[in-house]
N, C-alpha and C positions, 0 to 999 in steps of 0.2 A: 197224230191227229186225234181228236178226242172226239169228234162226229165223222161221219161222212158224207164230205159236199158231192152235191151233182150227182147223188144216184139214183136209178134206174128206178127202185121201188122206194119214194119217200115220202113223207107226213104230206097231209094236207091241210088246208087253209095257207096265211099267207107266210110262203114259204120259198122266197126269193134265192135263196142258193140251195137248194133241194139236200135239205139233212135227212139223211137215211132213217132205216126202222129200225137199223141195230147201234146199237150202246157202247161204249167202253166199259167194262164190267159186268155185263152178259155173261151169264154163266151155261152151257152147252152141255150136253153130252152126247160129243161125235160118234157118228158109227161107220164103223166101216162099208166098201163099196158092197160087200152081200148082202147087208142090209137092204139098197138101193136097187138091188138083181133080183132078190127073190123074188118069184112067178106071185106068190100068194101073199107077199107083205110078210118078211120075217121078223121077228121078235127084235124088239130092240134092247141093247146092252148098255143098262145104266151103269156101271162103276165109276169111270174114270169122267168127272168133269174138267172141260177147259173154260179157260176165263179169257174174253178177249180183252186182249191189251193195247192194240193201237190197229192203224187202218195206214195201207203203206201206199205212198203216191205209185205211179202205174207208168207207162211207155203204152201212148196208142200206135197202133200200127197203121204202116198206110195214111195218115193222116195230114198228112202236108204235102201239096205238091209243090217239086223244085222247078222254080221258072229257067232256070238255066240250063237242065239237063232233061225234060221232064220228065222225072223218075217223081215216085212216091216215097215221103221220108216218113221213118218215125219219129216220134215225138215223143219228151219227156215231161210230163204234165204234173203241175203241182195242185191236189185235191182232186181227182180222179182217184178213188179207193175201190178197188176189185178186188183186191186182196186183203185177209187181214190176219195178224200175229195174236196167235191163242198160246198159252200158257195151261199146261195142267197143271192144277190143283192136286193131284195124288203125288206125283214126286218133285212139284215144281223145276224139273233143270229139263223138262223137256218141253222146246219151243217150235210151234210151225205155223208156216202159212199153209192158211186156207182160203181159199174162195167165196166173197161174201156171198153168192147165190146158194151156196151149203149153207152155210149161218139160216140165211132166212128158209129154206127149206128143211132146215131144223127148227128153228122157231115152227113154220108149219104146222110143225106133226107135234108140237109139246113137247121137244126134245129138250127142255130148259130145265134148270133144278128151280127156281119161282120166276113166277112170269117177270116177262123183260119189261121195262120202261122204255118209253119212246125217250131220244136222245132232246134234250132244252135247245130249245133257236138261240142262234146267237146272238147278238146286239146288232142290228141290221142299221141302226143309224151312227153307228160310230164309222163305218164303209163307206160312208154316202158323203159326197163332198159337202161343205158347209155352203150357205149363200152369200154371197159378201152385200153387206147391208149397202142401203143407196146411199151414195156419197152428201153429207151434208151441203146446204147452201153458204155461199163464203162470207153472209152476214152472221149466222150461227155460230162458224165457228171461230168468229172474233171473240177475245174473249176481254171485258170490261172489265175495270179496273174499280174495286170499289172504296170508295173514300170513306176514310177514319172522321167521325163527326165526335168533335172532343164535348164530351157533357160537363 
């Protein structure tokens, strides 16, 4: 996916499938959880940048209940992105998921190599059904026959 719909923190104005504030091509530099622990706000570790590459569909929990058993089922959701596959830039063969709420709490703190760009809306009328026009009246769409007039 090259946005992420329906999340949690996304653009506003009109913004009908809620695309996210993180990008495909983001560029990060992750830090580790002591980063996240230190009492006093530890120093952060620029070297290795990650580049996000795509945004992975997700499994909600709990979210369906079964009328037959009433148990609560999971569910596999297409466009639900909680997760997302970053790539580093320093050796490139090393691939992982992370959690879009790291993403943006590294955005937060200017953990980016240049500021990110909000991700482009996508074509919201090409989704949206067409109207079917009213049907003409059956003198209309008679169609007359026009005579050759020899000069």
């Amino acid at each position: 996916m090259l946005r992420q719909y329906y999340a949690q923190r996304c653009r506003g104005g009109d913004n009908p499938l809620r695309v996210g504030v993180i990008a495909v091509g983001s560029i990060y530099y992750l830090q580790d959880q002591a980063f996240f622990h230190d009492r006093y706000g530890g120093r952060s570790v620029c070297r290795t940048p990650w580049i996000v590459e795509a945004f992975l569909n997700g499994t909600m929990g709990a979210a369906r209940r079964n009328c037959d058993t009433g148990l609560w089922e999971d569910v596999y959701t297409i466009g639900r992105s909680d997760m997302a596959l970053v790539r580093s830039l320093r050796d490139r063969s090393r691939v992982q998921e992370v959690a879009v709420r790291t993403l943006i709490v590294h955005d937060d703190l200017c953990l980016w190599k240049e500021p990110t760009q909000y991700p482009t809306l996508p074509d919201t009328l090409r989704h949206k059904p067409a109207r079917m026009a009213a049907p003409a009246s059956r003198a209309a769409q008679r169609i007359r026959p026009t005579r050759d007039r020899a000069a």
